[in-house]
KEZARO-356081 format. One record per residue (C-alpha): residue in one letter; y negated, x, z negated. Coordinates in steps of 0.1 Angstrom, whole numbers, padded with zeros to 4 digits, always signed. Layout:
<drenses>
AYXZ...
</drenses>
This chain:
<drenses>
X+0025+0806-0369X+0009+0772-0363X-0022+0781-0378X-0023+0814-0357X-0017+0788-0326X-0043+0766-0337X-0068+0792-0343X-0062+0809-0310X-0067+0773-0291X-0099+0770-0309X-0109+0804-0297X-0111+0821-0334X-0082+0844-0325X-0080+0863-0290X-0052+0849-0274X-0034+0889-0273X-0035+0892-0312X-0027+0859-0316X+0006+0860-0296X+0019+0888-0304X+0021+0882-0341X+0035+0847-0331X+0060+0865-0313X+0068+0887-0339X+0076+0860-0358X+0096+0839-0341X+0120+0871-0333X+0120+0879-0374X+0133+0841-0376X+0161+0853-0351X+0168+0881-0365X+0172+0874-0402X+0193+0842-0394X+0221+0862-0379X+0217+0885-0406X+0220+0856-0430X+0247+0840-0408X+0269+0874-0401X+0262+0892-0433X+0298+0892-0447X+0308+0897-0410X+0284+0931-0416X+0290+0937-0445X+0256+0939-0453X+0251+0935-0492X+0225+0907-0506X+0201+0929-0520X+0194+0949-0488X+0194+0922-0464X+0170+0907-0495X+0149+0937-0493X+0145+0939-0452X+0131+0903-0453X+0105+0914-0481X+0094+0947-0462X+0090+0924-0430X+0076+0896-0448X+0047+0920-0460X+0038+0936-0432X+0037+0901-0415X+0015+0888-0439X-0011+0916-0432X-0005+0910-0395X-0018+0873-0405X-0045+0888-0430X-0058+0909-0404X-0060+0888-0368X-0075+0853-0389X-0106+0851-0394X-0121+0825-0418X-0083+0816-0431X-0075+0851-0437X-0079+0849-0476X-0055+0823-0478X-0027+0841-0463X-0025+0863-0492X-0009+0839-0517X+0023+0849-0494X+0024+0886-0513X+0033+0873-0541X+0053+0849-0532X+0078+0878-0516X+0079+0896-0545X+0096+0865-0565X+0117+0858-0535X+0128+0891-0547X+0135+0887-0584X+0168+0877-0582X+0179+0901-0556X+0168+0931-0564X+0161+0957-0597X+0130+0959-0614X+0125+0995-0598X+0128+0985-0565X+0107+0953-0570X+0078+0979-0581X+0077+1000-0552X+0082+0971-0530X+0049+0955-0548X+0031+0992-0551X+0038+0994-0509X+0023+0962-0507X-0008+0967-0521X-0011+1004-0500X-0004+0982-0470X-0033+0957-0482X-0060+0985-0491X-0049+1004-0460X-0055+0972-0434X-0086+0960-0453X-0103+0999-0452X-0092+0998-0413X-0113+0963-0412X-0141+0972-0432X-0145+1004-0413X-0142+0987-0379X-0165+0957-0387X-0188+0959-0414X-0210+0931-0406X-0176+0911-0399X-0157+0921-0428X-0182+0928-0459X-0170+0952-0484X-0178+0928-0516X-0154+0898-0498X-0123+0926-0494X-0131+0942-0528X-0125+0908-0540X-0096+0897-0521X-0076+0931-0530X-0087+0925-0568X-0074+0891-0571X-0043+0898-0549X-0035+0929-0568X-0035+0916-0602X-0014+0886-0591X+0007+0911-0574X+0011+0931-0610X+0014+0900-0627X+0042+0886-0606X+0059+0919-0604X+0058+0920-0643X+0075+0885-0643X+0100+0893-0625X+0110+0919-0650X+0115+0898-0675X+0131+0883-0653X+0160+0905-0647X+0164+0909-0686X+0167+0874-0691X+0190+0872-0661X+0211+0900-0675X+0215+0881-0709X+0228+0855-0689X+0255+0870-0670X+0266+0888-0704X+0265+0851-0719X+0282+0838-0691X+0310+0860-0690X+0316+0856-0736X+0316+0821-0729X+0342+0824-0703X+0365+0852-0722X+0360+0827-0757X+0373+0797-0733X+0405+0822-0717X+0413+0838-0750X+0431+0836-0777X+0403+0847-0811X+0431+0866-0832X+0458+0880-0806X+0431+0885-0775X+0462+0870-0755X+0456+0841-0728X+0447+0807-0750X+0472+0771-0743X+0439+0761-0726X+0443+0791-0697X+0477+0790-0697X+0478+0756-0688X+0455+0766-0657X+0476+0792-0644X+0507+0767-0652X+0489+0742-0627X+0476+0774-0603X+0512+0785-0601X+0527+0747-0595X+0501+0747-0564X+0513+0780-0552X+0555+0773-0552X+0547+0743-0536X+0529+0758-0508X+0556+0786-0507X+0592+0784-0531X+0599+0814-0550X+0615+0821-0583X+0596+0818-0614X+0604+0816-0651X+0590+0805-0683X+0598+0814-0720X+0593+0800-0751X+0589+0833-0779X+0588+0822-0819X+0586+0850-0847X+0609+0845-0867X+0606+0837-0909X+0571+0836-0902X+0562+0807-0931X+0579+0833-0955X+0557+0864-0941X+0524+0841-0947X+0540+0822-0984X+0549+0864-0994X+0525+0880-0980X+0497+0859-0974X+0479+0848-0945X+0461+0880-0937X+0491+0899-0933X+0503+0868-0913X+0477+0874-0890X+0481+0915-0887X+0519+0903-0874X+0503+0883-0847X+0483+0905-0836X+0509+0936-0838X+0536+0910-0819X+0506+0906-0794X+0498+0942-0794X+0534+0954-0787X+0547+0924-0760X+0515+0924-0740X+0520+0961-0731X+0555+0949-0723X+0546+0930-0695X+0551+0937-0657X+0520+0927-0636X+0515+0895-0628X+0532+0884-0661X+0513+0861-0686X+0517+0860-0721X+0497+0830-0742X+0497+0824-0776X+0510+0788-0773X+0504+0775-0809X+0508+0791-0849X+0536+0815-0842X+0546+0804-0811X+0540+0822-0775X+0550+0811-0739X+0559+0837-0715X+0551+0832-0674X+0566+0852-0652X+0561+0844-0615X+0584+0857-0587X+0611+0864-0610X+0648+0855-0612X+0663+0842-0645X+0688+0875-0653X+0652+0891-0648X+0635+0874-0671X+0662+0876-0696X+0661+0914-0696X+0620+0917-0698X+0625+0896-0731X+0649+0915-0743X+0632+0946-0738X+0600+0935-0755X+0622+0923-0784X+0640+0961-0787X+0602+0976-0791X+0590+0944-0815X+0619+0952-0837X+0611+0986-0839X+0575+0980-0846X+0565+0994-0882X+0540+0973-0903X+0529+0995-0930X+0497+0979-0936X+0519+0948-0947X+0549+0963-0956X+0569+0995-0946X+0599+0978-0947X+0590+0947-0931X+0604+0944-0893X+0596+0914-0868X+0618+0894-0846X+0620+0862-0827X+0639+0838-0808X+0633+0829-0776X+0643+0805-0748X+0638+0815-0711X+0639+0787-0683X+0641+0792-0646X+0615+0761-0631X+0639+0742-0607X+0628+0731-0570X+0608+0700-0577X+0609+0705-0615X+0573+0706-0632X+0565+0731-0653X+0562+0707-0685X+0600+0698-0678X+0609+0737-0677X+0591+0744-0703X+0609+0715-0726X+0645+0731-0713X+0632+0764-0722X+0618+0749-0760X+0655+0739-0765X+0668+0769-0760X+0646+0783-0779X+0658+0761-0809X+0696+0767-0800X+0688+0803-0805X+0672+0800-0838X+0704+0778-0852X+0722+0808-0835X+0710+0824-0865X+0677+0837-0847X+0668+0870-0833X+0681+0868-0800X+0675+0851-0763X+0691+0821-0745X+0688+0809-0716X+0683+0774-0708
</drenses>
């Protein structure tokens, strides 16, 4: 727009053209910061409001192409600088047409100059302006789809990287790691507002003498059947984690301690029942486990510790059963 100013003050542009596309402008500024400003507010998703400011960022560019004179061929560097504005933003489809509209819009407002003003506008200069523009329009536009591929792979990356540091590798249950998060997420949360919540402490039970008999590949099929069986015993909002070996802490938010008692309970009643005929038909699991209710002002480490001793009072109990802390 201060080019178009300084062209019309030197009397290249007539002062009509000139303004008007300044205007136009200046009220596509306006506009599109609102937009940008208010788009949550309007619930306006990215890629559309991403798409508007292409369509009006083309069809100002030919407004620009079409009232400069000498200066005009420069301004067409901007076409394909919209469509990477829009790599991110939107799919490789719509990045085509958007591109295939933009070079319509071109050949249509260079025919409309070349028919208008021969002697003005020569035929050889446009024919070369829309070749050059065109292929780095094609080029950019197949960029960009590469683009979106390697973007894609990213996103996929991205997300394994962020499931391999949440998750447990053998039982697919939370890891200490993200437990430890949600430990520290949930500590932030009672502060704010109290509320019951509990933590357990779960060990299978004879599990050295599973591996020693069985071996360590059956060991693992017991972790992941224990993990299989107690996950789907869970209430939403519970958390189970594989803590460490054969060893799995239990969070349960918003929960009173008789509660929590009688969701471990449960999920021992269905791990006892659980067959294991790929290890042995007769073999059944158990565990011991400690439950804790987190005191006002109590951190969860400290819980957890009350709950660990319980745990251990229940296995000299002579195991498979639940105490409370």
């Amino acid at each position: 727009m201060s080019i178009l100013a300084r062209e019309q003050a030197g009397g290249v542009v007539p002062p009509i053209q000139a303004w008007l596309v300044i205007a136009l402008g200046l009220a596509s500024l306006l506009t599109f910061y609102v937009l940008l400003r208010c788009a949550r507010r309007f619930d306006i998703p990215n890629w559309k409001l991403a798409l508007r400011q292409a369509q009006f960022a083309i069809v100002f560019d030919l407004a620009l192409y079409a009232v400069l004179d000498t200066l005009r061929g420069a301004m067409l560097i901007g076409l394909p600088v919209v469509i990477v504005f829009c790599a991110f933003a939107l799919r490789p489809r719509q990045t085509v047409v958007l591109s295939a509209c933009a070079i319509a819009g071109l050949a249509a407002t260079m025919t409309a100059m070349v028919l208008s003003n021969p002697a003005h506008y020569p035929l050889y200069t446009e024919s070369v302006y829309f070749a050059l523009t065109t292929f780095g329009m094609v080029s950019v536009t197949a960029i960009t789809g590469e683009l979106h591929r390697v973007r894609g792979q990213l996103v996929n990356a991205v997300d394994t990287i962020g499931t391999l540091a949440t998750t447990d590798e053998l039982t697919l249950l939370a890891n200490r790691r993200h437990m430890n998060h949600l430990l520290a997420l949930e500590e932030s949360r009672r502060a704010a507002a109290p509320q019951h919540v509990c933590v357990a402490l779960i060990d299978i039970d004879f599990f050295k003498a599973i591996n020693d008999k069985y071996g360590h590949a059956a060991g693992d099929a017991v972790l992941k059947s224990f993990a299989d069986v107690a996950g789907a015993t869970l209430r939403a909002g519970d958390t189970l984690a594989r803590w460490g070996g054969e060893e799995f802490l239990l969070l349960m938010p918003d929960t009173r301690l008789d509660e929590a008692v009688a969701v471990i309970e449960r999920m021992a009643a269905r791990i006892g029942a659980l067959p294991l005929a790929a290890v042995d038909p007769a073999l059944r699991i158990t565990f011991s486990a400690g439950v804790a209710a987190s005191l006002p002002l109590e951190r969860f480490d400290q819980a957890i510790h009350r709950a660990d001793e319980a745990m251990y009072r229940a296995k000299a109990n002579g195991r498979n059963c639940v105490l409370a802390a």
